[in-house]
PDB file as gemmi writes it, atoms N, CA and C in Angstrom:
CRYST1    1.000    1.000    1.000  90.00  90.00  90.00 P 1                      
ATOM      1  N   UNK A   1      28.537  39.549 -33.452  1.00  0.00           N  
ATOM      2  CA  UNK A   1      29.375  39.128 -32.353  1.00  0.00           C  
ATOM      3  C   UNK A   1      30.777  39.718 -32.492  1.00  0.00           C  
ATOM      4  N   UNK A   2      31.533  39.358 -33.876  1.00  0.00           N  
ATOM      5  CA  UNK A   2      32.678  40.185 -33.719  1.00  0.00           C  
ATOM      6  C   UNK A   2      32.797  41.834 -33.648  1.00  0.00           C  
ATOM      7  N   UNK A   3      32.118  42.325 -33.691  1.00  0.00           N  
ATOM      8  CA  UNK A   3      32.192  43.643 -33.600  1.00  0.00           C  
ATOM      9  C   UNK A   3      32.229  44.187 -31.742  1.00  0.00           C  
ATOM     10  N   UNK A   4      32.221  42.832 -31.234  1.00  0.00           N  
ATOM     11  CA  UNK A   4      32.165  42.801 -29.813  1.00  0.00           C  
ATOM     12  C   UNK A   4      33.441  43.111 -29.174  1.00  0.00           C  
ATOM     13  N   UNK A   5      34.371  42.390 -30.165  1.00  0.00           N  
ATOM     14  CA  UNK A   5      35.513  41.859 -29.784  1.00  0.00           C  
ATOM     15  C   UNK A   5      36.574  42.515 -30.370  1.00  0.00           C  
ATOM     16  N   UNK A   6      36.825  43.927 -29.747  1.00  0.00           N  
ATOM     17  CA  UNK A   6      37.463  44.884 -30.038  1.00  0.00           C  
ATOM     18  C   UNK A   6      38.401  44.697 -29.998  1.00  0.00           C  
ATOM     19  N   UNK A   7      39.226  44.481 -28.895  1.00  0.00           N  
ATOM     20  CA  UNK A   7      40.383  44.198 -29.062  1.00  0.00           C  
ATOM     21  C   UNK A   7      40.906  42.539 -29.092  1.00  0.00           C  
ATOM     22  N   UNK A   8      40.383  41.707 -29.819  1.00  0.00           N  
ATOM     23  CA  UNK A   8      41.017  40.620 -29.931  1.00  0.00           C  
ATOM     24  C   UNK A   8      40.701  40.291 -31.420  1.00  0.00           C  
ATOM     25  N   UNK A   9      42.657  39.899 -31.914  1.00  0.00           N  
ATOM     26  CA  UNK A   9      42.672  39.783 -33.342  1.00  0.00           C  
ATOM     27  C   UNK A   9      43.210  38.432 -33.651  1.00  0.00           C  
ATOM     28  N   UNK A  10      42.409  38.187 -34.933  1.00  0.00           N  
ATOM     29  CA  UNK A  10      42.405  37.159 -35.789  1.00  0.00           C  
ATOM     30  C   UNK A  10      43.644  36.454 -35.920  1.00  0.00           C  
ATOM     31  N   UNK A  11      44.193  35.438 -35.548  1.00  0.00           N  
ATOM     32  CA  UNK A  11      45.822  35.141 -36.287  1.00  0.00           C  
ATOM     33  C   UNK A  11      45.739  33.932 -37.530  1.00  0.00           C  
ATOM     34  N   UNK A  12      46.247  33.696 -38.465  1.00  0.00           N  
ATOM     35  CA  UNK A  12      46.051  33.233 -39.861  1.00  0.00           C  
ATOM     36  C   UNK A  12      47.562  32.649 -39.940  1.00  0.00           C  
ATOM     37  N   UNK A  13      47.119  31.323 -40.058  1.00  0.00           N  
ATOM     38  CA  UNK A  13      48.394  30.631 -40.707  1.00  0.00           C  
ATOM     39  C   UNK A  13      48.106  29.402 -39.762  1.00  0.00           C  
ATOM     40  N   UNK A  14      49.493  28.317 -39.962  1.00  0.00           N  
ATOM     41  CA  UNK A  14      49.657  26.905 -39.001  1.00  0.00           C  
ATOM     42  C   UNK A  14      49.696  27.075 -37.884  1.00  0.00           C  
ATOM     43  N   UNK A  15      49.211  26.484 -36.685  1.00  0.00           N  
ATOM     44  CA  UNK A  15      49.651  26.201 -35.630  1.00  0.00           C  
ATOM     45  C   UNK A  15      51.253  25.215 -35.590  1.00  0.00           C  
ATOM     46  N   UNK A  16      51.197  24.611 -36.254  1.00  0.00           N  
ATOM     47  CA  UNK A  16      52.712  24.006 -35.750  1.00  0.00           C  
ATOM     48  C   UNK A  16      53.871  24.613 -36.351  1.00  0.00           C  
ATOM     49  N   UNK A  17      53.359  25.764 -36.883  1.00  0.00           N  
ATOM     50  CA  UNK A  17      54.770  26.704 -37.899  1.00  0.00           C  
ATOM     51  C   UNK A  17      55.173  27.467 -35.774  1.00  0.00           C  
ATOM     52  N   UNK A  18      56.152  26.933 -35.604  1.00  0.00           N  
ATOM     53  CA  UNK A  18      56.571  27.868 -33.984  1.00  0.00           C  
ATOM     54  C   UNK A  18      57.117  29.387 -33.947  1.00  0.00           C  
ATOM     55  N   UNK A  19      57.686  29.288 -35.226  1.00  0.00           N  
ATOM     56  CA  UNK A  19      58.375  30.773 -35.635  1.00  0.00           C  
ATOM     57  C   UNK A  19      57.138  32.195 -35.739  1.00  0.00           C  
ATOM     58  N   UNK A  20      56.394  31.423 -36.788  1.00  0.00           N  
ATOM     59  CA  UNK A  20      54.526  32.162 -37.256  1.00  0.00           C  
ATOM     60  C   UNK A  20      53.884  32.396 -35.612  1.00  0.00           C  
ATOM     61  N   UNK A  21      53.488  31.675 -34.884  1.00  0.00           N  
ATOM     62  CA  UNK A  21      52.891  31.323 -33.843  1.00  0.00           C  
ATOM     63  C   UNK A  21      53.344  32.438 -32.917  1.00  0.00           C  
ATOM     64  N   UNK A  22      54.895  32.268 -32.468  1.00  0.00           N  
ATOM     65  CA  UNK A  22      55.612  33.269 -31.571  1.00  0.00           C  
ATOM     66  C   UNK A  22      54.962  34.440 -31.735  1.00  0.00           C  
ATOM     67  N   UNK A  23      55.823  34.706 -33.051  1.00  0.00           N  
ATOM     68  CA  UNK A  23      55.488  36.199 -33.783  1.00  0.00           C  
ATOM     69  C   UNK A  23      53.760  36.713 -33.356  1.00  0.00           C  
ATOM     70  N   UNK A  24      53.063  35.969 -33.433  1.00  0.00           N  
ATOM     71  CA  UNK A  24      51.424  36.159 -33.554  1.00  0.00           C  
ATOM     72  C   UNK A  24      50.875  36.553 -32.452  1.00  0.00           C  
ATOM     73  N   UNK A  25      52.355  35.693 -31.365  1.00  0.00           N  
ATOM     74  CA  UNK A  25      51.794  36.028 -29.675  1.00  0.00           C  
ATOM     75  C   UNK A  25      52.285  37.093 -28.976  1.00  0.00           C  
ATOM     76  N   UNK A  26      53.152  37.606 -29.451  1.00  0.00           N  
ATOM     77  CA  UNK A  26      54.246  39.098 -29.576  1.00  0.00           C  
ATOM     78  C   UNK A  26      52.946  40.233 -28.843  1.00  0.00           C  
ATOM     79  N   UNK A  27      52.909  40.710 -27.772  1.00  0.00           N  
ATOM     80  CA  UNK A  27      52.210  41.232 -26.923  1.00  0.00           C  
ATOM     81  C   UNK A  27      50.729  40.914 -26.856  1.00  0.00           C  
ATOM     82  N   UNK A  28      50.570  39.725 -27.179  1.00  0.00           N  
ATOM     83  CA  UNK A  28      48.970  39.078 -26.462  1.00  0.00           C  
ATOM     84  C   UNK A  28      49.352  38.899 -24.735  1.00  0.00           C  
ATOM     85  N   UNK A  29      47.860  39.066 -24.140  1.00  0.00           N  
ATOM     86  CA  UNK A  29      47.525  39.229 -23.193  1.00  0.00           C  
ATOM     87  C   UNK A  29      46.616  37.481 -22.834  1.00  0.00           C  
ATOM     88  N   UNK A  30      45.728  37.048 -24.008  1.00  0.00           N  
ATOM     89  CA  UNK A  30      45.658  35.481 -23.960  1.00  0.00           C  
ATOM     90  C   UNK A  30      45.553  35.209 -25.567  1.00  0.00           C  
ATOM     91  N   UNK A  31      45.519  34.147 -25.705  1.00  0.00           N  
ATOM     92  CA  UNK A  31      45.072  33.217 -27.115  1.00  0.00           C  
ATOM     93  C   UNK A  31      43.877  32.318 -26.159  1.00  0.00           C  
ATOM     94  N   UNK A  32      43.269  32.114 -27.571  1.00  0.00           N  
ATOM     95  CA  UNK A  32      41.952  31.088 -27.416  1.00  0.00           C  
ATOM     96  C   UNK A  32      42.236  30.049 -28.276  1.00  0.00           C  
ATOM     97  N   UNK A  33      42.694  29.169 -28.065  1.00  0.00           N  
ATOM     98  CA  UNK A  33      43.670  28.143 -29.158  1.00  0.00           C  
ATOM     99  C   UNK A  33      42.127  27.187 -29.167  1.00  0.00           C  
ATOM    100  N   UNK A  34      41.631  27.439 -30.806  1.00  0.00           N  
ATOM    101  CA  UNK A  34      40.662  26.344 -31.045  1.00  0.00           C  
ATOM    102  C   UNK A  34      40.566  25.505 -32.728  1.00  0.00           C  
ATOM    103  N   UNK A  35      42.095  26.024 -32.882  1.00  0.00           N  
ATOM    104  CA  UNK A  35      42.328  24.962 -33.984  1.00  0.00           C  
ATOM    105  C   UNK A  35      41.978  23.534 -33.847  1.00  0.00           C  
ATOM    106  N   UNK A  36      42.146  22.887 -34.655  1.00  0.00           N  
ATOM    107  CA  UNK A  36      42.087  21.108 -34.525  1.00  0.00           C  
ATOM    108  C   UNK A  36      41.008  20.731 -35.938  1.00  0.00           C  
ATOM    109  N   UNK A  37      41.707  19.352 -36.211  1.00  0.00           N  
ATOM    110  CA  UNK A  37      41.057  18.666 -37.032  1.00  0.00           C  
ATOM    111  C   UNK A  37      40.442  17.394 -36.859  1.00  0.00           C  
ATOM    112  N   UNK A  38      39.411  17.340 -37.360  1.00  0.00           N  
ATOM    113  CA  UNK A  38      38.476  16.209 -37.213  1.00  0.00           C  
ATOM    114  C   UNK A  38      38.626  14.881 -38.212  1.00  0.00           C  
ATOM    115  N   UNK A  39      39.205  14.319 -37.895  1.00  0.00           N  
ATOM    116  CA  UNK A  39      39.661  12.795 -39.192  1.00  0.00           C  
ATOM    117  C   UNK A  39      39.330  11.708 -38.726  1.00  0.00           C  
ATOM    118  N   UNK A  40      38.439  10.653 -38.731  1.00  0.00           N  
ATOM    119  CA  UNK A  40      39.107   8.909 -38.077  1.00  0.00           C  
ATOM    120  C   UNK A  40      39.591   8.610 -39.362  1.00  0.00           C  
ATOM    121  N   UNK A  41      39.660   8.316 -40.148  1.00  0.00           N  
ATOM    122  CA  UNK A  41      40.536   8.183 -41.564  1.00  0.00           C  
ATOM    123  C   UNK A  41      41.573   7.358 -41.054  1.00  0.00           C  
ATOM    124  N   UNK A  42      42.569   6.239 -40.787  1.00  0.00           N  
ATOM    125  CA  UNK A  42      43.942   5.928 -40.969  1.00  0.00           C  
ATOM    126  C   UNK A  42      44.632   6.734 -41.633  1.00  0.00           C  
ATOM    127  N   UNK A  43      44.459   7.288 -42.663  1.00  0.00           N  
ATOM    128  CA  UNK A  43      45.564   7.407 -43.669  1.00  0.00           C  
ATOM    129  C   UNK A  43      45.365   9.337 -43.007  1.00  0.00           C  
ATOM    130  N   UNK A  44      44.639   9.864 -42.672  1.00  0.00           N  
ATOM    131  CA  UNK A  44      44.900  11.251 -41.859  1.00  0.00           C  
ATOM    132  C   UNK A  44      45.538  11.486 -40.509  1.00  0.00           C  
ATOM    133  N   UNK A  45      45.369   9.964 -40.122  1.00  0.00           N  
ATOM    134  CA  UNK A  45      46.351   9.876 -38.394  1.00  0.00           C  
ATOM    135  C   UNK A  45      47.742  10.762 -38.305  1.00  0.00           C  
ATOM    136  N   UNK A  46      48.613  10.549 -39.276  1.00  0.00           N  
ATOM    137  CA  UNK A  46      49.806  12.201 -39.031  1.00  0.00           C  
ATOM    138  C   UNK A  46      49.428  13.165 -39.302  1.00  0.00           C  
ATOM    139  N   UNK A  47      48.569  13.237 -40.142  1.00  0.00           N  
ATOM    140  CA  UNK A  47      48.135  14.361 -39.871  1.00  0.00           C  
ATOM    141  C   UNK A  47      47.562  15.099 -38.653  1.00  0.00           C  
ATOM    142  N   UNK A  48      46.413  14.252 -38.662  1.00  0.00           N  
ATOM    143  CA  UNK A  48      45.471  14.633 -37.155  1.00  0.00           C  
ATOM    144  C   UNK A  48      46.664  14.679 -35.954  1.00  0.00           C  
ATOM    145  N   UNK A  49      47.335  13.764 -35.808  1.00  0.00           N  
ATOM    146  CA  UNK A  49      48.331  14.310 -34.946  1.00  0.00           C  
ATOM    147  C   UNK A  49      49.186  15.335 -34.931  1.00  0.00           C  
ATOM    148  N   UNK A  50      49.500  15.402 -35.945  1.00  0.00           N  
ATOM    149  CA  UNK A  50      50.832  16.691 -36.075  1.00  0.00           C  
ATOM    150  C   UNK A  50      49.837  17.912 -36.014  1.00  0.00           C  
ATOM    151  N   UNK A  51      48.648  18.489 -36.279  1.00  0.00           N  
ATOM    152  CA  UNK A  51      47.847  19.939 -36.179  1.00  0.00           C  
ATOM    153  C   UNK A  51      47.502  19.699 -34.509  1.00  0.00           C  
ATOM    154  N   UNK A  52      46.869  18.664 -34.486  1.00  0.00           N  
ATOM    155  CA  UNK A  52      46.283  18.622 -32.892  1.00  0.00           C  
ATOM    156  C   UNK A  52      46.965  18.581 -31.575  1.00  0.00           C  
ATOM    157  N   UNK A  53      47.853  17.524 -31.887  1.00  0.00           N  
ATOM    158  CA  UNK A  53      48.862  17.685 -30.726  1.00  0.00           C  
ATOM    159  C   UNK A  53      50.275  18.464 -30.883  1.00  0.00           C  
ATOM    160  N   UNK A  54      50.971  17.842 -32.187  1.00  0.00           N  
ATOM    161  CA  UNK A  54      52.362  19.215 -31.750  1.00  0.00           C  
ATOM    162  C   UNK A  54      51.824  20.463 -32.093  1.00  0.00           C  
ATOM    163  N   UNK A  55      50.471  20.859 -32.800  1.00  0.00           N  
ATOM    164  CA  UNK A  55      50.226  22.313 -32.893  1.00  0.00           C  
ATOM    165  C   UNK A  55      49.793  23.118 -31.212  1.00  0.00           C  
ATOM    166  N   UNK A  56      49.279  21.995 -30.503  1.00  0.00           N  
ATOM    167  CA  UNK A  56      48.732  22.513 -29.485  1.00  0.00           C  
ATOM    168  C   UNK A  56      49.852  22.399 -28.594  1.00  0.00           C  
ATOM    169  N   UNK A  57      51.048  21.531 -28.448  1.00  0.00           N  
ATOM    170  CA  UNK A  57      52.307  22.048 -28.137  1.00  0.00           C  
ATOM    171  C   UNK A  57      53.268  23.291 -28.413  1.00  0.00           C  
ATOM    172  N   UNK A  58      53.033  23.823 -29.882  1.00  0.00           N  
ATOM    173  CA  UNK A  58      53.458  25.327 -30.155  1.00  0.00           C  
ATOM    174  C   UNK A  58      52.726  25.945 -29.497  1.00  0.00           C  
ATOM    175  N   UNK A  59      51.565  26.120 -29.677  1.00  0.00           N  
ATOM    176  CA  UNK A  59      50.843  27.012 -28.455  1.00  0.00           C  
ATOM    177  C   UNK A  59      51.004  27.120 -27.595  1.00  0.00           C  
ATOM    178  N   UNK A  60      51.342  26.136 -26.736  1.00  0.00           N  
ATOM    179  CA  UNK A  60      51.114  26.506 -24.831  1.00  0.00           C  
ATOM    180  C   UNK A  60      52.975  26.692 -24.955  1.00  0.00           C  
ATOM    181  N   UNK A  61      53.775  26.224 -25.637  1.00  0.00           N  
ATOM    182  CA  UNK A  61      55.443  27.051 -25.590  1.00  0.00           C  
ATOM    183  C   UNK A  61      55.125  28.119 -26.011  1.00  0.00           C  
ATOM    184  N   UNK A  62      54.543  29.176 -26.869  1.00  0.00           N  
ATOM    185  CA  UNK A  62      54.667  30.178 -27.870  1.00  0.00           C  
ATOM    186  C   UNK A  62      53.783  31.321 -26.611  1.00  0.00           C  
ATOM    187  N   UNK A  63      52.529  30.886 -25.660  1.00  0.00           N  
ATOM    188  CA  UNK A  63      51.690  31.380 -24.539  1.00  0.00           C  
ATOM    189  C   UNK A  63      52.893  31.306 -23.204  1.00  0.00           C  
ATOM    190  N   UNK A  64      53.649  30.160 -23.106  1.00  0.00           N  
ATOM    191  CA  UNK A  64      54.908  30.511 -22.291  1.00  0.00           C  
ATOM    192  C   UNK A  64      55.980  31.473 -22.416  1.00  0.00           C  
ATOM    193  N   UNK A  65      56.077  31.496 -23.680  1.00  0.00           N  
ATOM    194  CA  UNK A  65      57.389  32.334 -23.876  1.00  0.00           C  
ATOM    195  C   UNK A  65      56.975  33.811 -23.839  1.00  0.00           C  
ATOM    196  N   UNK A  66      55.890  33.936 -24.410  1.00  0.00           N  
ATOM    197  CA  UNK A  66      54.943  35.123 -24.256  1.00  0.00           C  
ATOM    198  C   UNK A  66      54.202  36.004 -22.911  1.00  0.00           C  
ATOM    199  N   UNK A  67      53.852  34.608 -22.148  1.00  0.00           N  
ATOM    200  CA  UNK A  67      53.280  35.121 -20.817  1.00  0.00           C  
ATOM    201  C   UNK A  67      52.031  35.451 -20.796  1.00  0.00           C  
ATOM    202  N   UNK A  68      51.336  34.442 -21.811  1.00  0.00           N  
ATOM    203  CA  UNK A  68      49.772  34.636 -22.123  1.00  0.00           C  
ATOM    204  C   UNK A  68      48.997  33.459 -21.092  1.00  0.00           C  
ATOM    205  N   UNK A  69      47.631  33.903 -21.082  1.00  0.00           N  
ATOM    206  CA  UNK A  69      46.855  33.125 -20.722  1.00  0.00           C  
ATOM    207  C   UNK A  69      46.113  32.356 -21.491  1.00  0.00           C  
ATOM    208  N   UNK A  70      45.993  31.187 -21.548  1.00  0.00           N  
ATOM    209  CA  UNK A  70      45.094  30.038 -22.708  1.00  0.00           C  
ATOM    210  C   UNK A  70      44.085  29.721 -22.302  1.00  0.00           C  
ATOM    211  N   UNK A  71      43.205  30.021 -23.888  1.00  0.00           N  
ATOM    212  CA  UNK A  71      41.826  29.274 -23.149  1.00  0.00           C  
ATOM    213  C   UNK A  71      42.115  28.212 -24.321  1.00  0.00           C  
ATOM    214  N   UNK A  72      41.955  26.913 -23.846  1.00  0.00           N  
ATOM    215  CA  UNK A  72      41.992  25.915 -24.851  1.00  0.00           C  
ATOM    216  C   UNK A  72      40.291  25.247 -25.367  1.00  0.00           C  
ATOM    217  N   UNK A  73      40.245  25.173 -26.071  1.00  0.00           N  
ATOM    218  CA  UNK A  73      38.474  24.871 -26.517  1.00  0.00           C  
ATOM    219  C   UNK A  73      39.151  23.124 -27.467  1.00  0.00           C  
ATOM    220  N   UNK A  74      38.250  22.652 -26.549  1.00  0.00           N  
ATOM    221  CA  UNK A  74      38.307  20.751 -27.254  1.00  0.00           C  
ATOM    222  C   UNK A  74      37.335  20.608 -27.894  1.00  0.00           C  
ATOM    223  N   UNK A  75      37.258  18.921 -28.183  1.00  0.00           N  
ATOM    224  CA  UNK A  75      35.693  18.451 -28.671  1.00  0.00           C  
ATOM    225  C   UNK A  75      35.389  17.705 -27.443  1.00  0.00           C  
ATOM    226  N   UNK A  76      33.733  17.058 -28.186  1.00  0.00           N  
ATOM    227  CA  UNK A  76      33.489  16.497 -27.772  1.00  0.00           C  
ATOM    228  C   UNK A  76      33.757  15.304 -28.132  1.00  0.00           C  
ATOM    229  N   UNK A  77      34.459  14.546 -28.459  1.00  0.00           N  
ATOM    230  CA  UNK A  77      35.177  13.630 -28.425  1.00  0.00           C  
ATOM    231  C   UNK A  77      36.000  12.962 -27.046  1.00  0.00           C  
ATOM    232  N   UNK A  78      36.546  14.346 -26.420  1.00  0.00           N  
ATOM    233  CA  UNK A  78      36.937  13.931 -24.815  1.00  0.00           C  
ATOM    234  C   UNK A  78      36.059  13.363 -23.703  1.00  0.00           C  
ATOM    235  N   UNK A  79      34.521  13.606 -23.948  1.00  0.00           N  
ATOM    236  CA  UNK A  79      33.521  12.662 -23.292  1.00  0.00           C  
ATOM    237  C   UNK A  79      32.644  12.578 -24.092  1.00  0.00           C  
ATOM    238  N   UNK A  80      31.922  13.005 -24.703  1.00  0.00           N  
ATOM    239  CA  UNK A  80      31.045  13.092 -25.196  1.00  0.00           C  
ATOM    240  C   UNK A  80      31.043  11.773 -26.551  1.00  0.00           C  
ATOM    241  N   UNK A  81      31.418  10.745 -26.334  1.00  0.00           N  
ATOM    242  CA  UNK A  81      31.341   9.379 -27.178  1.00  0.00           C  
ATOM    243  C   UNK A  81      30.900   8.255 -26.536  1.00  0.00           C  
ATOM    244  N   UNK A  82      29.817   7.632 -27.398  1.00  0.00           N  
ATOM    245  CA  UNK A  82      29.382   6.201 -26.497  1.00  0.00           C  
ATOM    246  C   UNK A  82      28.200   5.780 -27.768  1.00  0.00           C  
ATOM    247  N   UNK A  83      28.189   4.780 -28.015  1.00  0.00           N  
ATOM    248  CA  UNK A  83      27.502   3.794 -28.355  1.00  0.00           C  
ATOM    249  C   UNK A  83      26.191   4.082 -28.616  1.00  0.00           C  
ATOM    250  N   UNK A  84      26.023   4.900 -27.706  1.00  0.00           N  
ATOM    251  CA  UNK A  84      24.366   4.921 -27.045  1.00  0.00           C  
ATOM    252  C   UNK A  84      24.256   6.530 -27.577  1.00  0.00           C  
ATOM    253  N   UNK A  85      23.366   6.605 -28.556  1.00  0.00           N  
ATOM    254  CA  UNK A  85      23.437   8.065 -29.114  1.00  0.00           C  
ATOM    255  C   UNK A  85      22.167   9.084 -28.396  1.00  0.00           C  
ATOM    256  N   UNK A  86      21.535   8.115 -27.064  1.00  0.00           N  
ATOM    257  CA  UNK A  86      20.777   9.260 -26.215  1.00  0.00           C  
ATOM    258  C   UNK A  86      21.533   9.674 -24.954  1.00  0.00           C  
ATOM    259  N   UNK A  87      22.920   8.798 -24.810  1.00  0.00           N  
ATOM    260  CA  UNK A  87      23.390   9.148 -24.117  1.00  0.00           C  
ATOM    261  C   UNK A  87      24.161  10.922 -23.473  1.00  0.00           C  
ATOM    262  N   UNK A  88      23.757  11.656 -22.274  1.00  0.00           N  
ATOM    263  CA  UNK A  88      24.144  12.594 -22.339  1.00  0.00           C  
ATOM    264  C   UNK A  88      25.752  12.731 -21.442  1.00  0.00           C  
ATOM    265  N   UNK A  89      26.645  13.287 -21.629  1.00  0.00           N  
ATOM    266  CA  UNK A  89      27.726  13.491 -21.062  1.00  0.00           C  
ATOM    267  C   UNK A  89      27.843  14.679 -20.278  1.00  0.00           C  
ATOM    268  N   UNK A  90      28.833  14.152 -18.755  1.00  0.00           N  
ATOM    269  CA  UNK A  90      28.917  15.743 -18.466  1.00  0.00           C  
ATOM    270  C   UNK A  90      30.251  15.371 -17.970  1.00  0.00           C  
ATOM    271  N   UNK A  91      30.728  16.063 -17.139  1.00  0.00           N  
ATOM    272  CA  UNK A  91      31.908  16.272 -16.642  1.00  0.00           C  
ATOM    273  C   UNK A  91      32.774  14.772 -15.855  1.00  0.00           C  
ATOM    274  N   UNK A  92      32.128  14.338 -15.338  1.00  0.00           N  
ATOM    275  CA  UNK A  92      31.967  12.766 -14.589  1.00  0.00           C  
ATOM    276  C   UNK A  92      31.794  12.012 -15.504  1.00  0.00           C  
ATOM    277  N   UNK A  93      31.409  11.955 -16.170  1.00  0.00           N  
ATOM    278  CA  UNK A  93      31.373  10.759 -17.911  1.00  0.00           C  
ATOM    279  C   UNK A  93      32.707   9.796 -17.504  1.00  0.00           C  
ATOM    280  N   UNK A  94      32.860   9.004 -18.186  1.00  0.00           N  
ATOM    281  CA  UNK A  94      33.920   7.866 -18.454  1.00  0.00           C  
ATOM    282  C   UNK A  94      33.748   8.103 -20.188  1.00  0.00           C  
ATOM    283  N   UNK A  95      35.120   7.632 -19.935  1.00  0.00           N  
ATOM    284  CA  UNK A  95      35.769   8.170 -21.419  1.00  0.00           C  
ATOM    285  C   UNK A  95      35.137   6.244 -22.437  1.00  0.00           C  
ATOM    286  N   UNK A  96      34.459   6.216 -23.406  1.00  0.00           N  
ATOM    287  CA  UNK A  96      34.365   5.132 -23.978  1.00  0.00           C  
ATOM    288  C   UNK A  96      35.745   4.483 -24.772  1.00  0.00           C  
ATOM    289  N   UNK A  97      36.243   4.494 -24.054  1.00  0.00           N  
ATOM    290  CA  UNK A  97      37.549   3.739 -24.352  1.00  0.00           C  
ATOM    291  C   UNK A  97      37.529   3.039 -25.716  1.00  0.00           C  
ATOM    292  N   UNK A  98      36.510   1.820 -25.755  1.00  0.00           N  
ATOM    293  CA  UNK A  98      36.216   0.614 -26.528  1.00  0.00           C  
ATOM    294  C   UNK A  98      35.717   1.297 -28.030  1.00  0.00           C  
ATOM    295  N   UNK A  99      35.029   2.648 -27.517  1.00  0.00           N  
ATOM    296  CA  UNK A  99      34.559   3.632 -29.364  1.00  0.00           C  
ATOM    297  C   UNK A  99      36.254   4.368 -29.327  1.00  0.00           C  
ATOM    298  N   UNK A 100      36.571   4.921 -28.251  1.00  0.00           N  
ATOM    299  CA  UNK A 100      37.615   5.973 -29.048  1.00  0.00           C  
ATOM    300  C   UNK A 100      39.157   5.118 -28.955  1.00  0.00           C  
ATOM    301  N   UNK A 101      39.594   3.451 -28.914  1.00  0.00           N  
ATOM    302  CA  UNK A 101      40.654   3.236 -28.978  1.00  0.00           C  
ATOM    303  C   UNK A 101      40.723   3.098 -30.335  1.00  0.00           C  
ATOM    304  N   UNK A 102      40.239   2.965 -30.911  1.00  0.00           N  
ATOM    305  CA  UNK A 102      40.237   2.396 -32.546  1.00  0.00           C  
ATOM    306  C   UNK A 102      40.178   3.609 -33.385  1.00  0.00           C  
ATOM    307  N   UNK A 103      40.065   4.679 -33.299  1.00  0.00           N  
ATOM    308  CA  UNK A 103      40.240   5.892 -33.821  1.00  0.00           C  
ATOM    309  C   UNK A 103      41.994   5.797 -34.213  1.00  0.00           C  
ATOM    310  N   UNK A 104      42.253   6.421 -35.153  1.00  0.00           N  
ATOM    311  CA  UNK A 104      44.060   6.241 -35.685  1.00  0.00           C  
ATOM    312  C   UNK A 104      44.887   6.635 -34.917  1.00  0.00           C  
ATOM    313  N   UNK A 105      44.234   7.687 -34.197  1.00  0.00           N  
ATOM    314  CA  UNK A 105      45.422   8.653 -33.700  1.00  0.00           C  
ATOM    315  C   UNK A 105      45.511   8.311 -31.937  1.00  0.00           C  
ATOM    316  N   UNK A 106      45.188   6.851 -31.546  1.00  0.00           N  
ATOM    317  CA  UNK A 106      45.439   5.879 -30.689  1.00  0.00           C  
ATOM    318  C   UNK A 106      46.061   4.680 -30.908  1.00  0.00           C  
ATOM    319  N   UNK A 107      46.808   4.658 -32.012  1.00  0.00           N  
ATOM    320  CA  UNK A 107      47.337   3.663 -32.751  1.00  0.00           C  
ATOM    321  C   UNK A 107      48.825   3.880 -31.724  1.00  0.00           C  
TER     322      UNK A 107                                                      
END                                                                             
């Protein structure tokens, strides 16, 4: 597959470093921002927040300042949670509130 993907290169390092990030976006045309970490842990909640959300805030400033286009790639976590593990999700889903308020990083 990568040998597909000629012209699109690898970038290495933090998402929430903004200085690293800029630099990385320095004549991109888009980023595919699909960092993120997976924790329910309490004790990983700043964490999970600080990579997931202010990292994905350096990105879409660092794709602004740049003039890139984003493709952002989530989980399934945004619908795809419920109780019911034959349950299938699609776009119209309702978010299970009652499984994902208790996760840390809804605290």
């Amino acid at each position: 597959v990568f040998e597909k993907l000629k012209n699109v290169e690898f970038a290495y390092g933090s998402v929430t470093d903004q200085e690293h990030v800029n630099k990385c976006c320095e004549g991109c045309h888009g980023i595919f921002h699909v960092a993120g970490v997976v924790d329910h842990s309490r004790s990983a909640a700043p964490y999970v927040y600080k990579v997931n959300t202010d990292g994905t805030r350096v990105i879409m400033q660092a794709a602004i300042k740049n003039k890139c286009k984003v493709v952002f790639v989530s989980t399934s976590g945004t619908t795809a949670v419920s109780k019911d593990p034959k349950q299938v999700a699609n776009d119209k889903s309702s978010y299970a509130m009652d499984v994902i308020s208790k996760w840390p990083y809804y605290d």
